[in-house]
Structures are given as structure tokens and as C-alpha cells.
C-alpha positions as CSV (number, residue, x, y, z in Angstrom):
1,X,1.9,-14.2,-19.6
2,X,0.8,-14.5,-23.4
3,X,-1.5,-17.7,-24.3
4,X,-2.8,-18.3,-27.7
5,X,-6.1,-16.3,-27.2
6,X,-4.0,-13.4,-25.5
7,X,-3.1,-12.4,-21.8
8,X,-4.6,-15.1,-19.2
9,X,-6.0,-13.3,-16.1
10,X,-3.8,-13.8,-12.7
11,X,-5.1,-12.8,-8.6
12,X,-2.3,-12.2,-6.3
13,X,-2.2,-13.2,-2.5
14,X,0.2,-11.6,-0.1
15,X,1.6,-13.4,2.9
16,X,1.4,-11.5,5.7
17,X,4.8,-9.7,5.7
18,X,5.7,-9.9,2.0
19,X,7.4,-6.6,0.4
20,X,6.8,-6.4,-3.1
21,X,7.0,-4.0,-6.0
22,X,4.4,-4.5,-8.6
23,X,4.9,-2.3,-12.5
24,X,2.2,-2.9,-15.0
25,X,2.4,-1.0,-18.3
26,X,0.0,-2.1,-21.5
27,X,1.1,-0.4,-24.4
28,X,-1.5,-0.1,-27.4
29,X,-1.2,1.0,-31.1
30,X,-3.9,2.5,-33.0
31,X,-7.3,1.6,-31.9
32,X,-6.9,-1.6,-30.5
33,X,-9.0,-2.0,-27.0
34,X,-8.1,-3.1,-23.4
35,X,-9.3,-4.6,-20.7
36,X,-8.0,-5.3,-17.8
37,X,-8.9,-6.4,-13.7
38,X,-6.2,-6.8,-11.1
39,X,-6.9,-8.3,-8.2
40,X,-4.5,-8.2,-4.6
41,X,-5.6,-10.1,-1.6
42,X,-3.4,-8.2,1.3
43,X,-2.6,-10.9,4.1
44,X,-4.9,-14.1,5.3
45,X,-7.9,-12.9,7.1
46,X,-8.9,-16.3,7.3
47,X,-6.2,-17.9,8.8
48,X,-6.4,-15.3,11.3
49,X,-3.2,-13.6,9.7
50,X,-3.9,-9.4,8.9
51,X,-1.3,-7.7,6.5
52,X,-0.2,-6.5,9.7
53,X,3.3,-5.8,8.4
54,X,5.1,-5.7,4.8
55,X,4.5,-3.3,2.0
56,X,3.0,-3.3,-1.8
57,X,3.6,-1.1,-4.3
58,X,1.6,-1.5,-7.5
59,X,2.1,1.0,-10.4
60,X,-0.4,0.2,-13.2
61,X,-0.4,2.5,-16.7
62,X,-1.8,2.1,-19.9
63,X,-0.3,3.8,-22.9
64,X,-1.6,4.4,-26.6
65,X,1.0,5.2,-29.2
66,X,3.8,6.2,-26.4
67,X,0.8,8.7,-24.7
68,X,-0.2,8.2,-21.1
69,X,-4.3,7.2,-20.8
70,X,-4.2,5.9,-17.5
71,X,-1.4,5.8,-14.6
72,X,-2.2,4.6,-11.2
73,X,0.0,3.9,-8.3
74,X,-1.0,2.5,-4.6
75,X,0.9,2.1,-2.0
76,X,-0.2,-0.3,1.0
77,X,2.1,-0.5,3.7
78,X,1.1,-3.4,6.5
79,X,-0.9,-2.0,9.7
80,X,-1.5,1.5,7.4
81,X,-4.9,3.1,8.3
82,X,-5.9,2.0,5.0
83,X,-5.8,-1.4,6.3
84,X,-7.6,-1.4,9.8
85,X,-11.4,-1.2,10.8
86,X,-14.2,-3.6,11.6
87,X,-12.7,-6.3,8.7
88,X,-9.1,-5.8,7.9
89,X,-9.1,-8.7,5.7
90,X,-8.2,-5.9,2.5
91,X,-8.9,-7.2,-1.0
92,X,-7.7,-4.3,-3.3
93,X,-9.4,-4.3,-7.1
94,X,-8.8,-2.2,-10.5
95,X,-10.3,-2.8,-13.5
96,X,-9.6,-0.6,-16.8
């Protein structure tokens, strides 16, 4: 995913049963800076279509000089209490 003026930014959408395993890791030397948004639309609200089933796992980690600054892992599994209420249309968002 490298481009001339660096890393081009990406959104994922999930169909509504998709099972996917997601591993991010930025590795950084000295004091070179990061920044960084990921975006994960779960399912299609508007189409009427709820990630009702299905499971993502995203693991995102940033590393200076082999060190752990940041780990993260989510887990959404379809029709998970994370995912239900008033609007189950879930959009999930990190930046870093």
C-alpha cells in the first residue's frame, strides 16, 4: 500500500457474514512520527442488512525500534451485544 508520498488511506466495508482477520503493525525507527485512522463499516444498515452474523478480528500495534507503543485488538462477532441497540448500523474507528 506504499504511493510515492507514503501510505494512501483505505475504509473497509463488511458484508454481512464475512469472517475476517485483520493484523496491522507500523514499525518506526528513531523519531520518525505516525499517523494513522482505520475505519470498519460492520454490515449494510442501509440496505437493511445488520452484521447480524460473521466475525472481525482486527489487531493494530505500533512499534518504535522493536518496543511496543501501542497494541490494540477488537474483536466483533455478528449479533454480539456490542452490535445491537436503537442503530445497529456499527461503524468502528481508531486513529493513532
Amino acid at each position: 500500500m506504499q504511493t510515492a508520498g507514503g501510505t494512501r488511506p483505505y475504509a473497509w466495508t463488511l458484508p454481512v457474514r464475512a469472517r475476517v482477520a485483520s493484523k496491522l503493525r507500523v514499525d518506526l525507527r528513531g523519531d520518525v512520527s505516525f499517523v494513522g485512522w482505520d475505519i470498519v463499516c460492520l454490515g449494510r444498515p442501509s440496505s437493511a442488512e445488520p452484521f447480524e452474523e460473521g466475525v472481525f478480528d482486527r489487531r493494530l500495534s505500533v512499534w518504535r525500534d522493536d518496543l511496543p507503543l501501542w497494541v490494540d485488538h477488537a474483536l466483533f462477532e455478528g449479533g454480539g451485544t456490542v452490535l445491537v441497540g436503537e442503530n445497529p448500523g456499527a461503524v468502528s474507528t481508531t486513529m493513532v
